[in-house]
C-alpha positions in Angstrom: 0.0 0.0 0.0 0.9 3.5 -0.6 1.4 5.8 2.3 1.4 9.0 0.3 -1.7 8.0 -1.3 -4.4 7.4 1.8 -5.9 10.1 3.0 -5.6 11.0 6.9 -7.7 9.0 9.6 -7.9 11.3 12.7 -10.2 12.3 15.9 -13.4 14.5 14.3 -16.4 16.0 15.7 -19.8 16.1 14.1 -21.9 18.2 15.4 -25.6 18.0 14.8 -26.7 21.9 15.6 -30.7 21.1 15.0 -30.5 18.6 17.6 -27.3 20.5 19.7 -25.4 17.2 19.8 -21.6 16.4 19.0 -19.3 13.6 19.0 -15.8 12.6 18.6 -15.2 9.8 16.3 -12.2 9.5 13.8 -12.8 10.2 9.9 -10.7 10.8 6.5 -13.6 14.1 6.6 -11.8 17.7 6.6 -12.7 20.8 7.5 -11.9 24.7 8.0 -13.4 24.9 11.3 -12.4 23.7 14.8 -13.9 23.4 17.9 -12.4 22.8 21.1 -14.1 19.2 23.0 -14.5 18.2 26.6 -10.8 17.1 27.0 -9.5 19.8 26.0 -8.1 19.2 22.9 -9.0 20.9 19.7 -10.1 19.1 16.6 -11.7 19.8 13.1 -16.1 20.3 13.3 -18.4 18.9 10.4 -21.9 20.1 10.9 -24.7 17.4 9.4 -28.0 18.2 8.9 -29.4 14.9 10.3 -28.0 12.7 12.9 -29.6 9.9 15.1 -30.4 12.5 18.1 -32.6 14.4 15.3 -33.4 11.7 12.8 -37.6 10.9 12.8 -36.8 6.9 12.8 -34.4 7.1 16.2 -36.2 9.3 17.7 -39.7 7.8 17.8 -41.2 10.7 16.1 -42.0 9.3 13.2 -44.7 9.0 10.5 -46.8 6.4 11.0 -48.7 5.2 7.4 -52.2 4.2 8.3 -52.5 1.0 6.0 -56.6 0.6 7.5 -57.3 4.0 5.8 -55.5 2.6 2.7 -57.3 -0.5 2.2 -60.4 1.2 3.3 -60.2 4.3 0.2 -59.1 1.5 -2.3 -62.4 -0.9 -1.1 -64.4 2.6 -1.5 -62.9 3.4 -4.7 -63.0 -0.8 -6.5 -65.7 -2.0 -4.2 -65.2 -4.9 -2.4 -64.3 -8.1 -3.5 -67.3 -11.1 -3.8 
């Protein structure tokens, strides 16, 4: 393998600002800004748009399809079966 060729694999914080939750994980992802974490140490900040503390699925909030009201409309709209 190539050293020069793979791309750095450091400590990076993604910070979810909709749902004002960070963490540190390590990623080949750059960035411009920095932020300084709870040890005290400063490292690069990627801001996401979605992440599980904000996400509909993990947080229980949501959509649930109503497959009663589905079957019900296509009954009214076909009639029912014989």
């Amino acid at each position: 393998m190539q050293q020069d060729k793979q791309p750095d694999y450091r400590p990076v914080v993604f910070r979810d600002r909709s749902a004002g939750y960070a963490f540190l994980t390590r990623s080949t992802a750059t960035s411009e800004q920095s932020i300084e974490w709870d040890d005290g140490n400063t490292y690069p900040v990627i801001d996401v748009e979605i992440s599980s503390e904000s996400h509909p699925y993990f947080t229980g909030k949501a959509r649930s399809v109503d497959p009663e009201g589905r079957i019900a409309r296509f009954e009214r709209r076909y009639g029912e079966g014989d």
